[in-house]
C-alpha positions as CSV (number, residue, x, y, z in Angstrom):
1,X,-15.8,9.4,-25.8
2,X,-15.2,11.9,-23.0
3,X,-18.7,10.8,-21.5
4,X,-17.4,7.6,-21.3
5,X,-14.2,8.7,-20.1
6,X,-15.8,10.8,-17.2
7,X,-18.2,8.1,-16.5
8,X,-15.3,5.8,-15.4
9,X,-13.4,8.4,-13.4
10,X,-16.5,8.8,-11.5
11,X,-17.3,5.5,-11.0
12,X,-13.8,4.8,-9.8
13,X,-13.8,7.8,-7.0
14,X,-17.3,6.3,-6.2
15,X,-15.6,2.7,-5.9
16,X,-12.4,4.1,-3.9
17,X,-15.0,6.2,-1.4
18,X,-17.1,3.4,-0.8
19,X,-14.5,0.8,0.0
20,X,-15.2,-0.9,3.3
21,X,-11.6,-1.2,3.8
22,X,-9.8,1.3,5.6
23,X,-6.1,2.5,5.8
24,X,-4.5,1.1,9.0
25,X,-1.4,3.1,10.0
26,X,-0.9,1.3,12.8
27,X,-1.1,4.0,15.3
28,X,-4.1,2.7,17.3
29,X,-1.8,-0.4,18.0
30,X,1.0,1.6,19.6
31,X,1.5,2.8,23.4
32,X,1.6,6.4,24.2
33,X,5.1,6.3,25.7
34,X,6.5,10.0,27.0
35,X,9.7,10.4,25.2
36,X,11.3,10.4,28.6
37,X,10.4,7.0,29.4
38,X,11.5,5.9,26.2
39,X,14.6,3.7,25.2
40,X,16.2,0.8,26.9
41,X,17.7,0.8,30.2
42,X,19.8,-0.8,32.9
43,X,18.6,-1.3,36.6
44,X,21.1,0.7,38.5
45,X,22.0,-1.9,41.5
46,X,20.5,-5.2,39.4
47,X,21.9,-4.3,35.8
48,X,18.5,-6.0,34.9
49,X,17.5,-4.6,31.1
50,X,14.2,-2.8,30.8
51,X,13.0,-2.2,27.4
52,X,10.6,0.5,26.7
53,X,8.8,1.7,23.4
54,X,5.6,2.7,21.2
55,X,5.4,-1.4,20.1
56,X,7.0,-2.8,23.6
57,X,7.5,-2.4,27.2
58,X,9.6,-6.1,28.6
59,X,11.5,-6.1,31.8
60,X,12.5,-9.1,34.0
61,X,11.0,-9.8,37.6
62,X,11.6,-12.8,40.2
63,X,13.7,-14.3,36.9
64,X,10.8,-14.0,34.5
65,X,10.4,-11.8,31.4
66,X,7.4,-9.8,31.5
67,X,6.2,-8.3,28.3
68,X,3.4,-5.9,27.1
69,X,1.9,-4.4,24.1
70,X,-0.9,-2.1,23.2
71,X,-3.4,-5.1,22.9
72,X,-2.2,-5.9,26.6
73,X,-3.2,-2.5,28.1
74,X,-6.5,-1.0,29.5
75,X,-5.7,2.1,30.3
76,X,-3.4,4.8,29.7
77,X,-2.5,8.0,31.9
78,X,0.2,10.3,32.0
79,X,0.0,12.7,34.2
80,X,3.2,14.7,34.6
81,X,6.2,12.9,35.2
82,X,4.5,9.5,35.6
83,X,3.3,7.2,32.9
84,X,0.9,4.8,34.0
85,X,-0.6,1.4,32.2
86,X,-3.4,-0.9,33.4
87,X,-2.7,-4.2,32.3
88,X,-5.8,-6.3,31.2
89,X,-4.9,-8.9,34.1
90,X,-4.8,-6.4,36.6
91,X,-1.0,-5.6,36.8
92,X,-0.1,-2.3,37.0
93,X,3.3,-0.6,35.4
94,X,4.0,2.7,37.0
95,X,7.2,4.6,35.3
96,X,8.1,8.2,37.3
97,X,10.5,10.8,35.7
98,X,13.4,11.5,37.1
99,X,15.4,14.8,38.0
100,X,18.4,13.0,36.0
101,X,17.3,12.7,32.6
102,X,19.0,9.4,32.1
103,X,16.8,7.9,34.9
104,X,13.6,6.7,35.2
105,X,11.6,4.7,38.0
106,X,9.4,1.4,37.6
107,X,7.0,0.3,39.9
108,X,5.2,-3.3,38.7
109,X,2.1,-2.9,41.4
110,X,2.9,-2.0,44.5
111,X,6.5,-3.4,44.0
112,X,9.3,-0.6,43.7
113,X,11.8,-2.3,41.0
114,X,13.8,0.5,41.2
115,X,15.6,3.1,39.1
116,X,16.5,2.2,35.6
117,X,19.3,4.0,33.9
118,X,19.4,5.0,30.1
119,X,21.4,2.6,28.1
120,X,20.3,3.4,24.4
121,X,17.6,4.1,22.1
């Protein structure tokens, strides 16, 4: 009876072990946003929203939403106080850190969009 017993037990770690399946947490499918980039802010002059998180960056450009996820993104660097994305299409997202800590920068290529102020979480 206990042969039997530990016969199963190993034959179930064996089966778990083996399993071709693996645990997906979900990490590899989020964005490596600094913590000071994150949250959802306001353009300063354009009140324009700009959302920006582990799952999402959207903003609004020349009236038309932009959006981006991890599967969207080539690249990431963060080097300091800038957080840069290459975008599989070739667009660039350039976010710089501000001396306010409310305040953060966008550049969408070589287009300064301005400074974005912290609205929320």
């Amino acid at each position: 009876m206990i042969k039997k017993i530990t016969l199963v037990v190993i034959l179930s770690f064996f089966a778990f072990s083996c399993s071709s399946e693996g645990v997906d947490l979900g990490v590899e499918q989020q964005l490596n946003v600094p913590g000071w980039a994150k949250g959802n802010f306001a353009g300063v002059h354009t009140q324009e929203p700009l959302h920006v998180s582990e799952g999402l960056i959207s903003f609004e450009f020349s009236n038309e939403l932009h959006t981006y996820d991890k599967s969207d993104v080539l690249e990431e660097i963060t080097e300091g106080g800038r957080y840069v994305l290459l975008i599989n299409d070739g667009t660039q997202l350039i976010f710089n850190k501000s001396s306010r800590p409310d305040e953060i920068n966008l550049m969408y290529n070589d287009l300064n969009l301005g400074w974005f102020i912290f609205v929320s979480e």
